[in-house]
N, C-alpha and C positions, 0 to 999 in steps of 0.2 A: 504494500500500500504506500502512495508517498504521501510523504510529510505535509503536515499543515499548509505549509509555508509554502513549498515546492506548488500546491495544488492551488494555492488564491494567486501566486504570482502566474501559472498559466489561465487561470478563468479573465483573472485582469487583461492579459496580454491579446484574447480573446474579446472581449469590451471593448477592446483599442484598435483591432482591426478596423478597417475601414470598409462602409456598408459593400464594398464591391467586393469585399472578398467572401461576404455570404452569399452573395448574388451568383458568384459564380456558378454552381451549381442547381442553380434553379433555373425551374422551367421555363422554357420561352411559351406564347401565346401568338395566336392569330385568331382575329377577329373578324369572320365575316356576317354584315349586316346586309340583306339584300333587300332594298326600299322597293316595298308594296308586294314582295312574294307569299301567294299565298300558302296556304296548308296543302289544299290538293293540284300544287304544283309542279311537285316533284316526285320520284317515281318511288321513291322509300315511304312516300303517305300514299303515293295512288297509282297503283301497279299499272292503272287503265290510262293515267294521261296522256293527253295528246303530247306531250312535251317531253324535252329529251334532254334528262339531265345522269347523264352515266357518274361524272364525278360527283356530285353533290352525292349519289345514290352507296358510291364505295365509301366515301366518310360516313354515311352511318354506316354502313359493315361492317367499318372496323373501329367503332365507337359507342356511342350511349345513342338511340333516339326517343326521342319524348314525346309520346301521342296523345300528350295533355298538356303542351306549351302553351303558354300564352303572351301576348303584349301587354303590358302597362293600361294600354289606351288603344281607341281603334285610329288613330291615327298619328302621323311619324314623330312631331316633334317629342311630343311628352313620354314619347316608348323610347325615344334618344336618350330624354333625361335620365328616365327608368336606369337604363343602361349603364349610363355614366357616374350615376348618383345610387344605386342601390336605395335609392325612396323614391313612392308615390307618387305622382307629378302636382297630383291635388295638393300636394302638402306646399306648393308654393305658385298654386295658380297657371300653372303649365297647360292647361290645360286640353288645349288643339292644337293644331300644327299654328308655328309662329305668326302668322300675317291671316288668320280665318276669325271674322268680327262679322259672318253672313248673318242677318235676322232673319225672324219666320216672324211666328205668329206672336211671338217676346225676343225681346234683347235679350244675347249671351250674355253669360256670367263674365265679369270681369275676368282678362286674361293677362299672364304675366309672358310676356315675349322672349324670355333671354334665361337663361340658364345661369344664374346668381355668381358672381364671382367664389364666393366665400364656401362656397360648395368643394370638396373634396373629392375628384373625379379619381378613375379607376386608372386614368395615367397619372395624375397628379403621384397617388399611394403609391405606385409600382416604380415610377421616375426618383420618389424620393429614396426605394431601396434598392436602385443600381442600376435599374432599367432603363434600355434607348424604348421611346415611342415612338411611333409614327403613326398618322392619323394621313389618309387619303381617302378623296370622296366627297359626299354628302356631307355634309353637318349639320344645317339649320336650327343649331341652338342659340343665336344669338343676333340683331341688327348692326353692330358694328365691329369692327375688326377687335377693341378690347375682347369680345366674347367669343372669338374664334380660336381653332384648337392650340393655335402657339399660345395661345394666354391660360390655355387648360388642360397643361401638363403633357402637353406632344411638344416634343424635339423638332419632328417633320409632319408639316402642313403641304398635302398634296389638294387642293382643288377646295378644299373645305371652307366655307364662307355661309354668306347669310341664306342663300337662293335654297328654295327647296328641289326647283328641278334645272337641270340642266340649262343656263342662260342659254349658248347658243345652239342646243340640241344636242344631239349625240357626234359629230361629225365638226373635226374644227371647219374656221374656228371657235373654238367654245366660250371666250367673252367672258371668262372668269380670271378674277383677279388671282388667285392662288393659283395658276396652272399656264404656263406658258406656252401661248398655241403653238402646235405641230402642223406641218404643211395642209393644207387644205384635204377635204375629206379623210385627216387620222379620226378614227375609231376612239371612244372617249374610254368606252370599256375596258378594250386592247392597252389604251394608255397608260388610263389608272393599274391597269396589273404592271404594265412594262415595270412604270416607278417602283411599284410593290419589290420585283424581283432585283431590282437595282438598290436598294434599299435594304432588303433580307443580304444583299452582297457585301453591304457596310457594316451593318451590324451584328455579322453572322460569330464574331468571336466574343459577344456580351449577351445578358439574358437582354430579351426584347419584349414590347407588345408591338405586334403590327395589325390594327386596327382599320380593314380595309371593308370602306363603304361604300356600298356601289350607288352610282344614279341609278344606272337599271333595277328593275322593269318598271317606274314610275314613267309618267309620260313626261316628253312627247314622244308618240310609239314609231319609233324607229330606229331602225336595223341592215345591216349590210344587205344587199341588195338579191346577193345571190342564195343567203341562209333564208331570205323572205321566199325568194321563188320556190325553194326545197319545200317551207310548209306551203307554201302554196300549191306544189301539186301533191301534199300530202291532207290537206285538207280538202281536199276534190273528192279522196276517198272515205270521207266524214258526214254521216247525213247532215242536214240544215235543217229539219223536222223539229221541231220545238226547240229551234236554236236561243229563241228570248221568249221567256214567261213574266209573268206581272208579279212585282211585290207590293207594299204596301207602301204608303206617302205621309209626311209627318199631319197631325195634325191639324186643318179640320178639314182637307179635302179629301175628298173618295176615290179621287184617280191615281191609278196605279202608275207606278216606276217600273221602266224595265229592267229585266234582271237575265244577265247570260245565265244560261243552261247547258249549253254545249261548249266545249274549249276546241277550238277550232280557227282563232285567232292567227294566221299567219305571221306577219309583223310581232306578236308579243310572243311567238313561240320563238322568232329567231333572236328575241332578246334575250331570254330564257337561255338558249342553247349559248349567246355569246356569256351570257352570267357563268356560266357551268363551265365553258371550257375556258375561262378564267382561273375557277376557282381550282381546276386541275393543270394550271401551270403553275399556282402559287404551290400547291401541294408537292409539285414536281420538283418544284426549285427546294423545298426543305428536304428532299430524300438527294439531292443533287450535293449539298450543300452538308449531308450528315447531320442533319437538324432535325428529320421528322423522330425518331425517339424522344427526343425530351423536348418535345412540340405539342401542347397541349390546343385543339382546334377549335373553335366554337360556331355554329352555323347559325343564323336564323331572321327573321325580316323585321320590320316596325310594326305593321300591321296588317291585315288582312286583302287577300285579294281584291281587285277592281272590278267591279259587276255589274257594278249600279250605276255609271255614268262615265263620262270622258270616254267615250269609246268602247265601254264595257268588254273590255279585250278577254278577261277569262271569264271562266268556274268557277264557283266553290262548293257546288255539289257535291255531296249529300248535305252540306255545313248552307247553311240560309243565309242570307244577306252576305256583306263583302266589308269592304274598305269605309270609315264612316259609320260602322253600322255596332251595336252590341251582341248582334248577335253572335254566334261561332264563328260566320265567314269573316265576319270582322277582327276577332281579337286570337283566335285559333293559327297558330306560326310552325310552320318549319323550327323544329327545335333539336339540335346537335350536338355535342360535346364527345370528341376525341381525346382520351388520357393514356398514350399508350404506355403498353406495361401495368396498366392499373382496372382501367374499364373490360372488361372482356369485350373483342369484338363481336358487333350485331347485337350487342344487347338493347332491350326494350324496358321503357318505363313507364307505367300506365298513371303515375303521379303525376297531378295537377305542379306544374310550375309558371313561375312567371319570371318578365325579363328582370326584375329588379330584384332575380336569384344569381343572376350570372356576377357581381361585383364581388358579394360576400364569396361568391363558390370560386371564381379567380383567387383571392385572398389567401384563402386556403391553403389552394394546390399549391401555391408560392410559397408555402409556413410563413405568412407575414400575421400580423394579429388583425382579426375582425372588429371592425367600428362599432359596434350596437347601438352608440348614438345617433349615426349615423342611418347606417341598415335597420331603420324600423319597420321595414315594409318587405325584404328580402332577406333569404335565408341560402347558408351554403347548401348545394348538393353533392356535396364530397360524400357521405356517406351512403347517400345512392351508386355513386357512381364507382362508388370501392365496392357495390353490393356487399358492404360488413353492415348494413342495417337501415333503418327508417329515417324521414322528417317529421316531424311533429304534425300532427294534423291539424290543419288550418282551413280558414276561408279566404277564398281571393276575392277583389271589389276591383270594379271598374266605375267611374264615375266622367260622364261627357256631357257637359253641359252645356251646349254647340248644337246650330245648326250644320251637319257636314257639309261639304260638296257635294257628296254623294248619295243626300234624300235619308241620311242615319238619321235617327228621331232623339233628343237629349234626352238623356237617363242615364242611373244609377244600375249596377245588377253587382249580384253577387254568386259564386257559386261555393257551397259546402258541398261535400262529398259530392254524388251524384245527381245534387239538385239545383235549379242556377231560377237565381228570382229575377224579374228585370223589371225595372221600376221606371216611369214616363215621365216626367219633370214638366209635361204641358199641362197635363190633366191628374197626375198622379196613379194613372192606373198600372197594376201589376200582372206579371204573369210568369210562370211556373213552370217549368223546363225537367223531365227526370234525361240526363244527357246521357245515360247507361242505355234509356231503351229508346229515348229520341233525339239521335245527335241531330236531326235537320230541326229540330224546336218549332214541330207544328202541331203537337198535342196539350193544348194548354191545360196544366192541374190546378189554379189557380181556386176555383171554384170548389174543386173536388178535396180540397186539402188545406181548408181556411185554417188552420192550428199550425201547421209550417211553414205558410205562406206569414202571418203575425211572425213567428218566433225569427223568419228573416230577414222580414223587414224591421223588425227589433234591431239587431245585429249589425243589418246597413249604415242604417240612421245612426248606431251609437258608432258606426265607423267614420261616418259625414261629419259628426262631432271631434273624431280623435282626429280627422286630417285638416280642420276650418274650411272643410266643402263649402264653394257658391256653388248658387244657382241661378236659374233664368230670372232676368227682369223686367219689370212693366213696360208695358208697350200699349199707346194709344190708347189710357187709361185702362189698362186690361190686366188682372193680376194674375201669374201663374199660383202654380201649387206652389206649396212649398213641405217640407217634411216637419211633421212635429218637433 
């Protein structure tokens, strides 16, 4: 045994190291976020898609997938926050995506546009213990350059600024202040990986995050010219037979929204196919580079598929509504996580998760310590993902107090175990979802189950209170609901 003395002068000598020599040996991360990809977009949720994603399809094989993902919110910005922040979005008024103040029948709730400086983002934590970041992409957490990702804990700002979709389209030039155009007609997709892989080249001998956010598949829908023609004679052999069905419209009118039924989409399939074979050069370049072992992967979108407007390019069939919406098409994600060496590959997870799990479950895997002031809204999934045991049984809440773009209705919902309430903020009415025997949420129990319909909307409401939820305001002397 050694001596006293011997034993506090090495634990001290250890205290003195400098944080990069713990860092050394920790995991690197890749982050991909794919803006507005649905749940039944990819072929590891739905064997039948029209869409042809082989990589995304081999990272769940050889990883964790979640067939009870969720988003923060049905729309991008506050599932950004989610992400970045491991809390709520309500908890700071985040509520829609940054620049959406659309009225209906009431004025939206007050909306907070920017993602707080004083917030502790999941590059900030990881940069302060050794880590390069890099951030390419999307961003849309903030109106001015202070609230862009070089001010929130990324090294490298690739394209990231305030715009939610693509200034000048997919094709330079692209008119973005963060990304310097490439000859006329470069591919924005193509680009943003090019950097990704020149980027993974620099920082290939320190742990890393590389946080790569795609524009795609958000609009505007387009795509190389000759991946369009491919699904174009590939959707020839697609009936067009109940290509668009009716859904329902906010509040107090009767006319229906159309809502795709069939995925058949030419254009948003070859955006798809250019997302995927992205996401398998990034993958490529870590097995190239002797990175993909201690490469922990993450997959997954903001929010739910596009169905219900702007060109209703997909599906979310069997899952109802889309992008905008509470429903499952809405907040229901492509959900990922590769731990190799730890996750058995192919494995499945039928636990409800959400994005504002992924900060705390990063944290983890890193042995860095978790925030719990922080993370009051998220939880690690290391313990799923090591299958040595459970998470705590919980309820998830979604709260969107917005008119969407896309005809979504503002409300509240929540789901415990197998049952998801969802609450109207026009009118106050509710309805009642068992999502074990009806994932498309068109058997309302609401009626039939007045005793757990109270007991969750109990639960809601005391949630609206722990996060200081707004809600809809007066309009035209006209008062909405509001919740006890």
């Amino acid at each position: 045994m050694l001596p006293n003395r011997l034993l506090a002068l090495m634990l001290l000598a250890l205290l003195l190291l400098p944080v990069e020599s713990f860092a050394a040996d920790r995991p690197n991360f890749v982050f991909f976020l794919v803006d507005d990809l649905g749940y039944m977009d990819i072929g590891a949720n739905n064997p039948e898609t029209f869409y042809e994603t082989p990589n995304v399809d081999r990272l769940a094989e050889t990883g964790m997938r979640f067939t009870n993902g969720y988003a923060a919110n049905p729309v991008c910005s506050p599932t950004r926050y989610s992400i970045m922040t491991g809390s709520h979005p309500s908890r700071v008024d985040a509520t829609n995506f940054f620049s959406g103040r659309r009225e209906g029948r009431f004025r939206p709730a007050p909306l907070n546009d920017r993602m707080p400086l004083d917030e502790v983002t999941i590059a900030e934590a990881l940069r302060e213990a050794g880590y390069r970041t890099a951030f390419l992409g999307k961003w849309h957490l903030g109106p001015t350059e202070e609230f862009w990702p070089e001010n929130q804990g990324f090294e490298f700002n690739v394209g990231g600024h305030h715009r939610g979709s693509p200034p000048g389209g997919y094709f330079a030039p692209f008119r973005n202040p963060r990304l310097e155009d490439g000859p006329n007609g470069q591919h924005l997709t193509q680009r943003l990986t090019d950097e990704a892989l020149a980027i993974l080249e620099e920082v290939q001998d320190d742990p890393f995050l590389l946080y790569l956010s795609y524009y795609t598949v958000h609009t505007p829908l387009q795509a190389p010219k000759d991946l369009v023609e491919k699904y174009q004679r590939k959707a020839e052999k697609v009936s067009d037979l109940n290509e668009f069905g009716d859904e329902e419209q906010v509040f107090p009118t009767d006319r229906p929204r159309r809502v795709r039924q069939v995925q058949r989409h030419p254009t948003y399939a070859a955006m798809v196919e250019t997302m995927d074979t992205s996401v398998g050069r990034v993958l490529a370049k870590l097995e190239e580079l002797g990175l993909s072992e201690n490469t922990v992967v993450c997959f997954t979108s903001d929010n739910g598929g596009l169905s219900t407007s702007e060109g209703s390019p997909t599906s979310n069939l069997p899952l109802r509504g889309g992008k905008g919406w509470l429903y499952e098409g809405g907040i229901r994600e492509p959900f990922l996580i590769r731990w190799p060496g730890v996750t058995p590959p192919g494995s499945v997870s039928d636990v409800p998760v959400v994005s504002t799990d992924f900060y705390p479950t990063i944290l983890d895997i890193a042995g860095l310590p978790l925030r719990p002031d922080q993370h009051l809204d998220g939880v690690s999934l290391v313990p799923l993902l090591r299958q040595e045991g459970e998470i705590a049984d919980r309820a998830l809440y979604w709260h969107y107090p917005h008119y969407s773009n896309q005809g979504g209705i503002p409300g509240g919902a929540i789901r415990d175990g197998d049952y998801k309430l969802i609450e109207r903020f026009e009118d106050g009415r509710v309805h009642l979802y068992n999502l074990a025997e009806d994932i498309g949420e068109r058997h309302d129990l609401a009626e039939q189950m007045p005793e757990r319909v109270d007991a969750m909307r109990r639960q809601l409401h005391a949630w609206y209170r722990d996060v200081d939820a707004k809600f809809l305001q007066p309009k035209d002397g006209r008062e909405p609901w509001r919740p006890e």
